[in-house]
Backbone as JSON Lines, residues from 0, in Angstrom:
{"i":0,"aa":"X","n":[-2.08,-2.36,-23.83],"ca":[-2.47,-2.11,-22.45],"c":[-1.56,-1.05,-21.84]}
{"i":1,"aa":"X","n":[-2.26,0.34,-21.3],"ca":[-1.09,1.0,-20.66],"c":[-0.37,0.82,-19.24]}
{"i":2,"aa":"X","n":[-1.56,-0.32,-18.6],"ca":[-0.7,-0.43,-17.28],"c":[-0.63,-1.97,-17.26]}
{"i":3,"aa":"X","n":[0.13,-2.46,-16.22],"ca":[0.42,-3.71,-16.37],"c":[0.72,-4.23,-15.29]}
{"i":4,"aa":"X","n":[0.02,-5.65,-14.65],"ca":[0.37,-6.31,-13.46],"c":[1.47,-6.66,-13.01]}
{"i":5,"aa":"X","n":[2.42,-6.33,-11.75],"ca":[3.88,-6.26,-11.75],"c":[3.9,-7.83,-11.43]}
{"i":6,"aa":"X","n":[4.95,-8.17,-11.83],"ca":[5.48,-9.77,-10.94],"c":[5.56,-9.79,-9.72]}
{"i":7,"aa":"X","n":[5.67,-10.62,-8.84],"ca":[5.76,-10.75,-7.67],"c":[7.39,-11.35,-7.91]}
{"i":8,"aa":"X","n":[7.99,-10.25,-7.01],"ca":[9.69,-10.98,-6.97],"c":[9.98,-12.36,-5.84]}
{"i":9,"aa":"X","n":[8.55,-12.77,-5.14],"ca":[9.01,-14.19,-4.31],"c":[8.07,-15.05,-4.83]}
{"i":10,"aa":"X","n":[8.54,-15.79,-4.35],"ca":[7.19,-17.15,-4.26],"c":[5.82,-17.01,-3.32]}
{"i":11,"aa":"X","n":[4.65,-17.53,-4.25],"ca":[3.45,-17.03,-3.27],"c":[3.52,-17.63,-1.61]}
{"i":12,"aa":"X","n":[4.69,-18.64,-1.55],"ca":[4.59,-19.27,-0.12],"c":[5.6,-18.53,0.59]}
{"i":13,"aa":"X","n":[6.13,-17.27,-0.07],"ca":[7.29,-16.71,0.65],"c":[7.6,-15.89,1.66]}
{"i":14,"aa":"X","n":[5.87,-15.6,2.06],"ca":[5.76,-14.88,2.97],"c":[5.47,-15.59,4.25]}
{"i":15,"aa":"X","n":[5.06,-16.83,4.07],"ca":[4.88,-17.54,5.48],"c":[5.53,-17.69,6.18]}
{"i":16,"aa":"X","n":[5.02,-17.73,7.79],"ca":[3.91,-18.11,8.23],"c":[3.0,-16.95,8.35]}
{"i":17,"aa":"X","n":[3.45,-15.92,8.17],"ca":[2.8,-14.47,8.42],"c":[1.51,-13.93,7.3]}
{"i":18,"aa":"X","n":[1.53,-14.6,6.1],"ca":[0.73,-14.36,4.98],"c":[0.57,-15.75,4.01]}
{"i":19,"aa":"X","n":[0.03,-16.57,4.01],"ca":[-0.43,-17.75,3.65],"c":[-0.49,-17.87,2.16]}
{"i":20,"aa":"X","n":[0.41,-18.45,1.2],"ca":[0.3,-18.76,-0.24],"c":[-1.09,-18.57,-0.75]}
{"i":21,"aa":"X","n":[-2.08,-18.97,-0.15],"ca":[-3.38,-19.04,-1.2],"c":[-4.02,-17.69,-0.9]}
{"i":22,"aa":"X","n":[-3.55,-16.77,0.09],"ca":[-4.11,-15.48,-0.08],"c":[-3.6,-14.3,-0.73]}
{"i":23,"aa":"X","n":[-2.15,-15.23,-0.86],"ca":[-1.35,-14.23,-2.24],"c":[-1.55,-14.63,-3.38]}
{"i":24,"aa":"X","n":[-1.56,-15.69,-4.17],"ca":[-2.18,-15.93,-5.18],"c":[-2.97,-14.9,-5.5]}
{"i":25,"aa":"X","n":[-4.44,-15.27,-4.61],"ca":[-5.77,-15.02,-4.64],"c":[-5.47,-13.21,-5.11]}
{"i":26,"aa":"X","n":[-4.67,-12.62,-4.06],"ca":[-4.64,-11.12,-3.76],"c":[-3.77,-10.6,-5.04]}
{"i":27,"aa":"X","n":[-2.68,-11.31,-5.79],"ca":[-2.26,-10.93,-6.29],"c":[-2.67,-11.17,-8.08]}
{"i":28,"aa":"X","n":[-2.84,-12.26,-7.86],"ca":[-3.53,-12.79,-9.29],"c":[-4.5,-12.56,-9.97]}
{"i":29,"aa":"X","n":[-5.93,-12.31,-8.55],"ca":[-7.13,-12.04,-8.91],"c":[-7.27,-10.61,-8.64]}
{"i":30,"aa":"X","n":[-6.91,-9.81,-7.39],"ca":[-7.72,-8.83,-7.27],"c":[-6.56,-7.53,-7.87]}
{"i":31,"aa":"X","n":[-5.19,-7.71,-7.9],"ca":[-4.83,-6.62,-7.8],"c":[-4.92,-6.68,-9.64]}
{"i":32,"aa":"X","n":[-4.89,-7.73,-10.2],"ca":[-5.18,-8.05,-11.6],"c":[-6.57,-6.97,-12.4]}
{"i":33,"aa":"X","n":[-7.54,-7.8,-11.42],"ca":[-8.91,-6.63,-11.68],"c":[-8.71,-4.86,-11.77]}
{"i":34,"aa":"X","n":[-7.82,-4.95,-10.62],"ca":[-7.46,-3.25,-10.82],"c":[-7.16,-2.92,-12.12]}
{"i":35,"aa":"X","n":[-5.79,-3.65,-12.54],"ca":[-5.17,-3.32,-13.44],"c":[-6.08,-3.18,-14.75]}
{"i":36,"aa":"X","n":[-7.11,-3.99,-15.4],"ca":[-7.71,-4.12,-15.64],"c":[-8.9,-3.18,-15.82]}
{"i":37,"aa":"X","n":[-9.45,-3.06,-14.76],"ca":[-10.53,-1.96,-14.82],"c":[-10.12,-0.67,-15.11]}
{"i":38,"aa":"X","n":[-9.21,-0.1,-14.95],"ca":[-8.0,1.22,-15.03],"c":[-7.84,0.81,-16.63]}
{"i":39,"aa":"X","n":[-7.25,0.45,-16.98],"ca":[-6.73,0.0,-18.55],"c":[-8.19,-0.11,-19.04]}
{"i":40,"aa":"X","n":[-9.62,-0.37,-18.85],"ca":[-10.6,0.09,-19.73],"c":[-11.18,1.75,-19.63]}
{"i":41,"aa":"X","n":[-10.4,1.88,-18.14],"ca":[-11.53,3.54,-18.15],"c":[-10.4,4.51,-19.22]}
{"i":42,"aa":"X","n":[-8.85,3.9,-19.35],"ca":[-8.01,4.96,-20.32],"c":[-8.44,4.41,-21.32]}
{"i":43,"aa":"X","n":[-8.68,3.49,-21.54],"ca":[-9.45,3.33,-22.86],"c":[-10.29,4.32,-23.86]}
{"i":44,"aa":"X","n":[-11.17,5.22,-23.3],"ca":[-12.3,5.71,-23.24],"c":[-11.56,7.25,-23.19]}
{"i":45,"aa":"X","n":[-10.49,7.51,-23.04],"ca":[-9.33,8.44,-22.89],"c":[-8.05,8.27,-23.01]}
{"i":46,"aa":"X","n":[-7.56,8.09,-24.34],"ca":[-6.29,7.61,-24.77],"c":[-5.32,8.4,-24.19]}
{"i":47,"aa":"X","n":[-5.89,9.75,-24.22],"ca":[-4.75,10.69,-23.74],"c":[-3.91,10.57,-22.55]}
{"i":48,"aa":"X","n":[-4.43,10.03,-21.53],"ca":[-4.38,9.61,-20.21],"c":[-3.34,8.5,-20.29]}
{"i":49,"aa":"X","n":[-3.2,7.45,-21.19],"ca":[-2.17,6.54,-20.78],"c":[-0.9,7.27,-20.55]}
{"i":50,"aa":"X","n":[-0.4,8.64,-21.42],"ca":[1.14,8.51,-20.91],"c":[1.46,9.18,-19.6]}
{"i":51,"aa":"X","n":[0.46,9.38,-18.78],"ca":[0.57,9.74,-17.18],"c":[1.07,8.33,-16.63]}
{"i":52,"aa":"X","n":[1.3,8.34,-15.46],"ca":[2.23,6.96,-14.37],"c":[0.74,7.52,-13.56]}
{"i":53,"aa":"X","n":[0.69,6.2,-13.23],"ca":[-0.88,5.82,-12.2],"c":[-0.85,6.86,-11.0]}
{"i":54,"aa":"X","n":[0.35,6.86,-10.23],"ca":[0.71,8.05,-9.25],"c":[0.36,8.69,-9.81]}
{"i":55,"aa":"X","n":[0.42,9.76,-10.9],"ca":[0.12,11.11,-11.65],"c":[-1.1,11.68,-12.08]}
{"i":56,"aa":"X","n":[-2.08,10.49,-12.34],"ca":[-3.8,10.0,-12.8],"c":[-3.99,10.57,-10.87]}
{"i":57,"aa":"X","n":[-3.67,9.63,-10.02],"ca":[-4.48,10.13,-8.5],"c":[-4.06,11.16,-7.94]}
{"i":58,"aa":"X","n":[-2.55,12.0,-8.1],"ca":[-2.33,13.18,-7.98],"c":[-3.25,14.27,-8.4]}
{"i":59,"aa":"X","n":[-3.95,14.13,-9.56],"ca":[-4.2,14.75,-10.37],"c":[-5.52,14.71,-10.48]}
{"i":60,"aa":"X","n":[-6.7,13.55,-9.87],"ca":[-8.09,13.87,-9.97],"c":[-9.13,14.33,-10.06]}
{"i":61,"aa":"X","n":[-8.75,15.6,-9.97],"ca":[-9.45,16.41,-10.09],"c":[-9.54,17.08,-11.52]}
{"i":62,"aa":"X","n":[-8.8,16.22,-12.31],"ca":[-8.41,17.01,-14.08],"c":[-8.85,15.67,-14.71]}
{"i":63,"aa":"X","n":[-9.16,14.56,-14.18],"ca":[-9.96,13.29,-14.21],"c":[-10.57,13.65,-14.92]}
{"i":64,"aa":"X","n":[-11.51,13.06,-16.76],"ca":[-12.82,13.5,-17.18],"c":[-14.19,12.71,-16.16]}
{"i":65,"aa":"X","n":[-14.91,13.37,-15.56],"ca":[-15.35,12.67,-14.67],"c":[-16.54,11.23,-15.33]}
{"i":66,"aa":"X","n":[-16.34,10.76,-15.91],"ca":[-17.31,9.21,-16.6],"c":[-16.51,8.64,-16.59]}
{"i":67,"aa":"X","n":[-14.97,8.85,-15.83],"ca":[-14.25,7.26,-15.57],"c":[-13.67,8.05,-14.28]}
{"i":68,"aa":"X","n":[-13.74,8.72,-13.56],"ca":[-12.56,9.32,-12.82],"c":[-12.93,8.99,-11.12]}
{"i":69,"aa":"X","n":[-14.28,8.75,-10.95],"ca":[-14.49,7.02,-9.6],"c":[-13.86,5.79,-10.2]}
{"i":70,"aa":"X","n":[-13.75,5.54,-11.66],"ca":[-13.04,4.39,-12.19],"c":[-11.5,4.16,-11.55]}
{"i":71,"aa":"X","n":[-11.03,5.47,-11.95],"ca":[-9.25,5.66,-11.75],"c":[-9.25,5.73,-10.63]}
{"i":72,"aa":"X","n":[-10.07,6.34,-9.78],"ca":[-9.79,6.57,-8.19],"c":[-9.47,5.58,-7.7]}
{"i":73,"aa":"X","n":[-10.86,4.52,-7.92],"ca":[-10.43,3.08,-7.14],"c":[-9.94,1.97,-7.57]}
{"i":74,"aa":"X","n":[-9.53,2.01,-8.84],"ca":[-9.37,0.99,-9.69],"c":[-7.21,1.75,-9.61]}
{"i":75,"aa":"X","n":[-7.03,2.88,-10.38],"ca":[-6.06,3.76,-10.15],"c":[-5.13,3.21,-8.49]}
{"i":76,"aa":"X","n":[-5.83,3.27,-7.68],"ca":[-5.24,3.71,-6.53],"c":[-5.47,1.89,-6.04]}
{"i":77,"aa":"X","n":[-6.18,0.81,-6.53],"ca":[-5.73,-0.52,-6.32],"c":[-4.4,-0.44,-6.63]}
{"i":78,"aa":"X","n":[-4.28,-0.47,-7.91],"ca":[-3.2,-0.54,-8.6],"c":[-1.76,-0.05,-7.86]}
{"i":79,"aa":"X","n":[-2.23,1.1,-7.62],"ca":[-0.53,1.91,-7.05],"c":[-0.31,1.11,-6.26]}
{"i":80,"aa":"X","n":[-1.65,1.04,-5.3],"ca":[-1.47,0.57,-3.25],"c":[-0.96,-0.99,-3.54]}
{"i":81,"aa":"X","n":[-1.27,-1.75,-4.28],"ca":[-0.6,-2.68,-4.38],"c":[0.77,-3.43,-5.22]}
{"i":82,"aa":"X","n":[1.2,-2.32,-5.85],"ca":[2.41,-2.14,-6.84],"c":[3.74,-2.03,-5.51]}
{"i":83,"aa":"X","n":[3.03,-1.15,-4.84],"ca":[3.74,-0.89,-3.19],"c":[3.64,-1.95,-2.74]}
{"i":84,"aa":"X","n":[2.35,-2.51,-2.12],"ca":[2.87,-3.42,-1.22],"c":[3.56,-4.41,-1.54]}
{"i":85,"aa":"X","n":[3.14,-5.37,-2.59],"ca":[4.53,-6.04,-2.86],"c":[5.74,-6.26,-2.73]}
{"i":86,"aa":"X","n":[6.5,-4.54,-2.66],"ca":[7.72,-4.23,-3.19],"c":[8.12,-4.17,-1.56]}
{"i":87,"aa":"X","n":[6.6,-3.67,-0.66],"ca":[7.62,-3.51,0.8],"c":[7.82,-4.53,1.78]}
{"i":88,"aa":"X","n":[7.32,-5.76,1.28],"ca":[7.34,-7.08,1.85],"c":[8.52,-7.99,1.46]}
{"i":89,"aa":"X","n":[9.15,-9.07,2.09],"ca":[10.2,-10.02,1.15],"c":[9.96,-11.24,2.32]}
{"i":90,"aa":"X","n":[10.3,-11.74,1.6],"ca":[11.31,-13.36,2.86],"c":[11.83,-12.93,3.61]}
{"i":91,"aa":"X","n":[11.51,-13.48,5.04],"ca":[12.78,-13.33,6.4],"c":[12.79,-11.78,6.51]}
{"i":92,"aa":"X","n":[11.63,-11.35,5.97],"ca":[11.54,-9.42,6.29],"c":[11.75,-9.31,8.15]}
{"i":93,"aa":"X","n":[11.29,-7.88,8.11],"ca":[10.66,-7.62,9.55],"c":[11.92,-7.24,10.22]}
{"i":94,"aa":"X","n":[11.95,-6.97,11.87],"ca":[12.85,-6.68,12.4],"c":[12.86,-5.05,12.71]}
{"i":95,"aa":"X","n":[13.75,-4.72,13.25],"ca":[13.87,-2.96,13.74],"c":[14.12,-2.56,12.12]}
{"i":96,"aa":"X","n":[13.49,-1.46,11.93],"ca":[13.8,-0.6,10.6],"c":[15.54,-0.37,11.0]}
{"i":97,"aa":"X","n":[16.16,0.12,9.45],"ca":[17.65,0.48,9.5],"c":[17.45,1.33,8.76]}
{"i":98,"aa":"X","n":[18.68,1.89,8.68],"ca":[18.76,3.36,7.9],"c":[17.82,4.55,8.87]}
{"i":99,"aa":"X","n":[18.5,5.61,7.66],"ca":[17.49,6.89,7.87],"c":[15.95,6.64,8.35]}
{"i":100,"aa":"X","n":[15.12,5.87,7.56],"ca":[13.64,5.59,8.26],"c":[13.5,5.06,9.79]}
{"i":101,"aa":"X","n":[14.77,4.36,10.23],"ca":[14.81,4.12,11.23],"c":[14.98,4.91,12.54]}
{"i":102,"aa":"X","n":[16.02,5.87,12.22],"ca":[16.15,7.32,13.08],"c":[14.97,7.99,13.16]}
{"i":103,"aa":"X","n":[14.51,8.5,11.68],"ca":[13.14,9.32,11.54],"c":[12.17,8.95,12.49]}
{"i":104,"aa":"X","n":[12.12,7.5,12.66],"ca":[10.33,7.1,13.29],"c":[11.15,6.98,15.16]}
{"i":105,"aa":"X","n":[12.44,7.17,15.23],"ca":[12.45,7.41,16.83],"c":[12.64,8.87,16.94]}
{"i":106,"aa":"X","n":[12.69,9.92,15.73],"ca":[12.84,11.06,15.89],"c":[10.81,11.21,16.22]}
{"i":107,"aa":"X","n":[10.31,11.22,15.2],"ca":[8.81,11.29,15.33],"c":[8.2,10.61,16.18]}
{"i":108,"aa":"X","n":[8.06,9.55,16.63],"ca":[7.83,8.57,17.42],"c":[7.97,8.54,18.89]}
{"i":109,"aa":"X","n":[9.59,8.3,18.83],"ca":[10.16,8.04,20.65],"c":[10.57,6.84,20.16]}
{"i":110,"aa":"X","n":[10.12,5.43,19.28],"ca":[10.98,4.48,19.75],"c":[10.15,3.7,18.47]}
{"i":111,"aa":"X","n":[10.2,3.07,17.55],"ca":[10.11,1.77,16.9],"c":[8.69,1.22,17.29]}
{"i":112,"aa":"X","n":[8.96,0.6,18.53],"ca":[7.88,0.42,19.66],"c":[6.11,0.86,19.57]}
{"i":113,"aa":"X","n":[6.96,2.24,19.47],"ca":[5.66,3.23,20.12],"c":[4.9,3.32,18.79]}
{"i":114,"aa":"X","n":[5.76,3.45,17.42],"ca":[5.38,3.77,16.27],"c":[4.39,2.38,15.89]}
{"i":115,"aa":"X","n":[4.7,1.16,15.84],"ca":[3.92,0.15,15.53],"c":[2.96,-0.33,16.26]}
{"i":116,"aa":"X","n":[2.56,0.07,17.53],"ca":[1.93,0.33,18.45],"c":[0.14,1.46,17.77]}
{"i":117,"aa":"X","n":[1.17,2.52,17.77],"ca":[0.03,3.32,17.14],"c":[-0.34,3.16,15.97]}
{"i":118,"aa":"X","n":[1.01,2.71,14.34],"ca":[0.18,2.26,13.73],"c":[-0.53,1.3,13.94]}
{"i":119,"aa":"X","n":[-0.3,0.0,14.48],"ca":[-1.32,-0.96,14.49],"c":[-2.47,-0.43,15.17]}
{"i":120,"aa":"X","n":[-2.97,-0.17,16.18],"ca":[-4.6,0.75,16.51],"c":[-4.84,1.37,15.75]}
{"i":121,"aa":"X","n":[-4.35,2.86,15.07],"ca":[-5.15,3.25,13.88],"c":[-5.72,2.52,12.79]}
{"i":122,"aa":"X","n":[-4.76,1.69,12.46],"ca":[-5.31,1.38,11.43],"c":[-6.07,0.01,11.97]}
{"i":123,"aa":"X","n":[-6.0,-0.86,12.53],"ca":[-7.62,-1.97,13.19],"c":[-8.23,-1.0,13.21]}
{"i":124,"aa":"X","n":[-8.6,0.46,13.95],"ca":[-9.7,1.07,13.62],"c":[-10.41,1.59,12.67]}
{"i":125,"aa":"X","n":[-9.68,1.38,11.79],"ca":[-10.36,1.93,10.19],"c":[-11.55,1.37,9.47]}
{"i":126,"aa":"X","n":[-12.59,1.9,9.61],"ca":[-13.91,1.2,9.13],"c":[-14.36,0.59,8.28]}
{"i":127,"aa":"X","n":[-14.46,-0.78,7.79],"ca":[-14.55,-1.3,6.51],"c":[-13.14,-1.79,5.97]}
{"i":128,"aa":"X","n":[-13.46,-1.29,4.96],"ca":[-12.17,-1.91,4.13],"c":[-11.39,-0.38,3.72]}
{"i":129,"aa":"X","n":[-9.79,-1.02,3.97],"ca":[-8.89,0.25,3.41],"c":[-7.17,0.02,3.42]}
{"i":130,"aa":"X","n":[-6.83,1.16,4.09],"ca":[-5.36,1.2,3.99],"c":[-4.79,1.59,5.24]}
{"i":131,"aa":"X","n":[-3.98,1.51,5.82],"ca":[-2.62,2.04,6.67],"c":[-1.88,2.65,6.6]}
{"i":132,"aa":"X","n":[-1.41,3.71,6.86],"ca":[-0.15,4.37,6.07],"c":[0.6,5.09,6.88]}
{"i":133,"aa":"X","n":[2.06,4.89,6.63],"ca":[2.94,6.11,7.24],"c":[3.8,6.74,5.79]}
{"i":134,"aa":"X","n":[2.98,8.29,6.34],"ca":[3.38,8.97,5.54],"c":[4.51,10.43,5.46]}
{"i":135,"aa":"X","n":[4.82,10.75,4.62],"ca":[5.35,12.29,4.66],"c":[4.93,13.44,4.2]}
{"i":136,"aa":"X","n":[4.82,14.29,4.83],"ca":[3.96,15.2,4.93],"c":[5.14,16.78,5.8]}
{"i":137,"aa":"X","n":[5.24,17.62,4.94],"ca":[5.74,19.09,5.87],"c":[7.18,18.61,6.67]}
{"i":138,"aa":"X","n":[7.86,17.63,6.27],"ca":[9.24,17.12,6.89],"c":[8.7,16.4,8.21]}
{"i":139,"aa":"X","n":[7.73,15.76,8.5],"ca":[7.4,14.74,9.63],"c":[6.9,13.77,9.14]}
{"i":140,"aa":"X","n":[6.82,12.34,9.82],"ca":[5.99,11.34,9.5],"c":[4.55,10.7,10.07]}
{"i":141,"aa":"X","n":[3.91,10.68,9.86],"ca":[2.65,10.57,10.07],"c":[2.23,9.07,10.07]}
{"i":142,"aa":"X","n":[1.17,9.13,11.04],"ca":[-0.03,8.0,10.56],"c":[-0.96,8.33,10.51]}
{"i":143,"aa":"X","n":[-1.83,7.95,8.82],"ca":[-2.91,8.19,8.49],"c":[-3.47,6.62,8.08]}
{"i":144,"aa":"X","n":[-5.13,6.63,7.71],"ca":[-5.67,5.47,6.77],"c":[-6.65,6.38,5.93]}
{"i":145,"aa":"X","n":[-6.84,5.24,4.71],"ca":[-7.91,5.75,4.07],"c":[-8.7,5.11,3.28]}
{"i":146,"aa":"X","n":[-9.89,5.15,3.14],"ca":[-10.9,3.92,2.91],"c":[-10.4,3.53,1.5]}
{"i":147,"aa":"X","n":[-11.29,2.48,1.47],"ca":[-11.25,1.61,0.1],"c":[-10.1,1.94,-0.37]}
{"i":148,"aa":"X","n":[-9.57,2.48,-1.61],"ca":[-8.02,2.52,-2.11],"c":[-7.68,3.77,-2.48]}
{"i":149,"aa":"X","n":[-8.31,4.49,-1.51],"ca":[-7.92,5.65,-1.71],"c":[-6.05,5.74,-0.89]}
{"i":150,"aa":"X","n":[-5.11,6.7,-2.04],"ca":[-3.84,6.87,-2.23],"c":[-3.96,8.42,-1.61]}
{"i":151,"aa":"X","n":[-2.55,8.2,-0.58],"ca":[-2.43,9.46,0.33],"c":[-2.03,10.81,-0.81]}
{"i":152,"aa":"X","n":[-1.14,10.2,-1.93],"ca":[-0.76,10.73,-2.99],"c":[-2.03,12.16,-3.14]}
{"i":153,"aa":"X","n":[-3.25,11.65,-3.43],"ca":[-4.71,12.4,-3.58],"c":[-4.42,13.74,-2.41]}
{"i":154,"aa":"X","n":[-4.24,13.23,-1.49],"ca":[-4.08,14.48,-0.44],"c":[-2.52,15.41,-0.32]}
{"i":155,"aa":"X","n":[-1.82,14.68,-1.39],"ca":[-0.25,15.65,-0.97],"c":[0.33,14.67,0.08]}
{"i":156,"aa":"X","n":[0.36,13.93,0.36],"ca":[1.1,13.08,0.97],"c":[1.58,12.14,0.48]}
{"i":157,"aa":"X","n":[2.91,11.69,0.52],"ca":[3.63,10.26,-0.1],"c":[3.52,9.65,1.21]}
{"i":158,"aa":"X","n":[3.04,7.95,0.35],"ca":[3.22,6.89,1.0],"c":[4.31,6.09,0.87]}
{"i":159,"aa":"X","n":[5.18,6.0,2.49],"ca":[6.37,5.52,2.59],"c":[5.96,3.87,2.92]}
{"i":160,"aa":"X","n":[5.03,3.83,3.43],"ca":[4.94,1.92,3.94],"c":[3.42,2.4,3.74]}
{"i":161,"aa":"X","n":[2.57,1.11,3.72],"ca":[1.12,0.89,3.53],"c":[0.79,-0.65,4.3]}
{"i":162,"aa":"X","n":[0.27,-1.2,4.91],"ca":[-0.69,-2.28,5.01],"c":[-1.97,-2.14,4.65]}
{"i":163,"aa":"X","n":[-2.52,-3.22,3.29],"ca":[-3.74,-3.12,3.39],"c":[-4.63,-3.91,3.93]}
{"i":164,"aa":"X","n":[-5.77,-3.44,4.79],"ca":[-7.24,-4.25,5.69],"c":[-8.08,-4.71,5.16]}
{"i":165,"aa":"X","n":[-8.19,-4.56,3.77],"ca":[-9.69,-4.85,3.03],"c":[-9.37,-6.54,3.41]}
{"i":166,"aa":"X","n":[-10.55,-6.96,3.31],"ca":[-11.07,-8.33,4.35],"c":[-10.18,-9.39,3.56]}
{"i":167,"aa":"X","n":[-9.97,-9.64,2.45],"ca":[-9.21,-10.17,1.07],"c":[-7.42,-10.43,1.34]}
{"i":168,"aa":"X","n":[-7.21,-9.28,2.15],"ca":[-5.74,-9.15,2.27],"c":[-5.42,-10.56,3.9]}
{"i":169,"aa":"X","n":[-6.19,-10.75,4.36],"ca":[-6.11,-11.51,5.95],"c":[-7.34,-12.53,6.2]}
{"i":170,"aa":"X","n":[-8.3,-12.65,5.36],"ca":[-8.99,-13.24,5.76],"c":[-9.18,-14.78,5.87]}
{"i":171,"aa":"X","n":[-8.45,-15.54,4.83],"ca":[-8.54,-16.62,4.72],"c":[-7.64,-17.59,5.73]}
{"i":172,"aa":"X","n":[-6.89,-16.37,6.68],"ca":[-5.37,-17.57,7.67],"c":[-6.05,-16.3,9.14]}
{"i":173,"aa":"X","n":[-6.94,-15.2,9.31],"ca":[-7.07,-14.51,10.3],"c":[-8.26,-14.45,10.61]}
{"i":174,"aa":"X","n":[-9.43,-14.57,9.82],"ca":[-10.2,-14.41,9.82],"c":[-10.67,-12.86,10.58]}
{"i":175,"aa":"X","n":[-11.85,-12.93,11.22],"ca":[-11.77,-11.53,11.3],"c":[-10.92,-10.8,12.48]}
{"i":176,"aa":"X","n":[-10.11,-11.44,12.95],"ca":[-9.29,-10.91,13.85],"c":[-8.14,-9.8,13.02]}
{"i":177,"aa":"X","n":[-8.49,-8.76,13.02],"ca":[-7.76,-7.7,11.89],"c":[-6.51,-7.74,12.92]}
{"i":178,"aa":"X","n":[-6.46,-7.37,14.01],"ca":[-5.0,-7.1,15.04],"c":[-4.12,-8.08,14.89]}
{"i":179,"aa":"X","n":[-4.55,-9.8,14.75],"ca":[-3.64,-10.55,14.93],"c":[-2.42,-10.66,13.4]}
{"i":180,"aa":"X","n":[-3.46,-10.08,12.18],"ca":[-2.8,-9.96,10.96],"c":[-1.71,-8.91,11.17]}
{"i":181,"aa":"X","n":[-2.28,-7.54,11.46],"ca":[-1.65,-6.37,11.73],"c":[-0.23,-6.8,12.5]}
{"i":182,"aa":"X","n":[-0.52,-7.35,13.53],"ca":[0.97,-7.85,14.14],"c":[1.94,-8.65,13.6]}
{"i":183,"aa":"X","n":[1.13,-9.53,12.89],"ca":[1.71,-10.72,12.23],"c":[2.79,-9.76,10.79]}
{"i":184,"aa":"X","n":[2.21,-8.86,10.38],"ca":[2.51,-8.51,9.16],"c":[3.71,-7.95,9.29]}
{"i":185,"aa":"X","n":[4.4,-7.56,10.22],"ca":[5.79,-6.62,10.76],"c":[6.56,-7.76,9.98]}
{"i":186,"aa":"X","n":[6.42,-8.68,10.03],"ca":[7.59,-10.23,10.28],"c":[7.69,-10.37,8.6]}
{"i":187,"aa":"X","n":[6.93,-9.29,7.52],"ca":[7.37,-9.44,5.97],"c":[8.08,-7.94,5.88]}
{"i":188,"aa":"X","n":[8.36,-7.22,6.73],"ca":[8.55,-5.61,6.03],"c":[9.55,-5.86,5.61]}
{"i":189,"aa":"X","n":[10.47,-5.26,4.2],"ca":[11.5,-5.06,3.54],"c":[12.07,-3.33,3.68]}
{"i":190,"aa":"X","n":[12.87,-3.53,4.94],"ca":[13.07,-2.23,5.41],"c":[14.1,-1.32,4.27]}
{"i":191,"aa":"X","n":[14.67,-2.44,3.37],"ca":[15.46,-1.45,2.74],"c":[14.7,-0.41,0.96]}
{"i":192,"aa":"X","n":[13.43,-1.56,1.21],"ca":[13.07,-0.74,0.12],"c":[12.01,0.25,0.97]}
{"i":193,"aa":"X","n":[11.26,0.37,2.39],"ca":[10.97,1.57,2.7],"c":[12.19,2.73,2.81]}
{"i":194,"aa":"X","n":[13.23,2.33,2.9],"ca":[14.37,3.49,2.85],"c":[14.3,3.77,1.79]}
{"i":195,"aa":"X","n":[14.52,3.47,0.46],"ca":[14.08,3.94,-0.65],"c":[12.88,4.91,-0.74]}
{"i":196,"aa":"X","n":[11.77,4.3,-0.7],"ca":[10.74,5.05,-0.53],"c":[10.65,6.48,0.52]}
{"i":197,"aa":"X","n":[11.4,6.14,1.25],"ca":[11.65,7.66,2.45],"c":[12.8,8.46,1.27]}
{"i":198,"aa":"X","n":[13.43,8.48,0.83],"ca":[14.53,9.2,0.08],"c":[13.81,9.8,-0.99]}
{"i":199,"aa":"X","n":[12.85,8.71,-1.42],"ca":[11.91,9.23,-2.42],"c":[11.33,10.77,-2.12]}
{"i":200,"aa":"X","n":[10.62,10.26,-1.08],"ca":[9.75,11.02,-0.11],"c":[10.21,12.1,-0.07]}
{"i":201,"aa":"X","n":[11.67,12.4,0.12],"ca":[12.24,13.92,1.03],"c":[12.67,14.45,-0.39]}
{"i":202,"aa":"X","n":[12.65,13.83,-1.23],"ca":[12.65,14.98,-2.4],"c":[12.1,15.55,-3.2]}
C-alpha cells in the first residue's frame, strides 16, 4: 500500500465536549480510511505515482493521467485534509494562538477576535460540503474554502489550519446547526502544531 491511515495521537473521547467520540471513530476509521483506500487503488493502475507524497499528486494535477486523476483529487485531497486535521486538534486545545501565527493573524486581522469571526462566516457559508482554511499566500494570510476536498495546495496556497463542514464531521452532536460546531471547534486547536505549519508555510 503506498499510502497509509495515520493514527490518531488521542483517544476518540479526547476531544470532548467539543467533538463527540462516535463521530471520531466514525470520521476517522470509516471515512478518512475510504480515502486512503480509494487513492491506493487509483496508484494502483499507476505504479509510478506512489513515490510522490499525496501533497505532490494535488500540487501537481494537472500531470494526473486523467482515468484516475478525479480519483486523486478527491480521494488525494481526503487524505491530506484529514492527515491535517488530526494533527491540528489535541486535548484541552483552543485558547489565543501563541507564537509567530499569533502576531501574524493580529498583523492580518486586527485581533484574534476579528480573525475567527470571519473565519467562522466564511466558512458556515460554504455550500454543501467542504473545507475552511487559513492560508498563505504572497507573505499574507488569508481566508479561503473549498468544496468537497479540494486542497488549497491545487491553487498555490499552503494550508496552515483547516476545519472540515462536510455534514460527517458535526453531524451526529450538531446536527445541522454548522455555526454552533464552527464555534465549538476553537476549544480543540493545537496552536503549536499550526506554528509549525506557518514555518512550514514561509519557506
Amino acid at each position: 500500500m503506498a499510502y497509509e491511515l495515520p493514527p490518531l495521537s488521542y483517544d476518540y473521547a479526547a476531544l470532548e465536549p467539543h467533538i463527540d467520540a462516535e463521530t471520531m471513530k466514525l470520521h476517522h476509521d470509516k471515512h478518512h480510511a475510504t480515502y486512503v483506500n480509494n487513492l491506493n487503488g487509483a496508484i494502483e493502475k499507476h505504479p509510478d505515482l506512489a513515490k510522490h507524497s499525496p501533497e505532490d499528486l494535488l500540487r501537481n494535477l494537472s500531470t494526473i493521467p486523467e482515468d484516475i486523476r478525479a480519483v486523486v483529487r478527491n480521494n488525494g485531497g481526503g487524505h491530506v485534509n484529514h492527515s491535517m486535521f488530526w494533527l491540528i486538534m489535541k486535548p484541552n486545545g483552543g485558547g489565543e494562538p501563541t507564537g509567530k501565527i499569533g502576531d501574524q493573524i493580529k498583523k492580518d486581522f486586527g485581533s484574534f477576535a476579528d480573525f475567527k469571526k470571519l473565519f467562522n462566516e466564511t466558512t458556515a457559508k460554504q455550500f454543501g460540503s467542504g473545507w475552511g482554511w487559513l492560508v498563505w499566500e504572497g507573505g499574507k494570510l488569508k481566508v479561503v474554502t473549498t468544496p468537497n476536498q479540494d486542497n488549497p495546495i491545487s491553487q498555490g496556497q499552503y494550508p496552515i489550519l483547516g476545519n472540515d463542514v462536510w455534514e460527517h464531521a458535526y453531524y451526529l452532536k450538531y446536527q445541522n446547526k454548522r455555526p454552533d460546531y464552527l464555534a465549538a471547534w476553537w476549544g480543540t486547536v493545537n496552536w503549536d502544531e499550526v506554528n509549525k505549519r506557518f514555518e512550514h508555510a514561509k519557506k
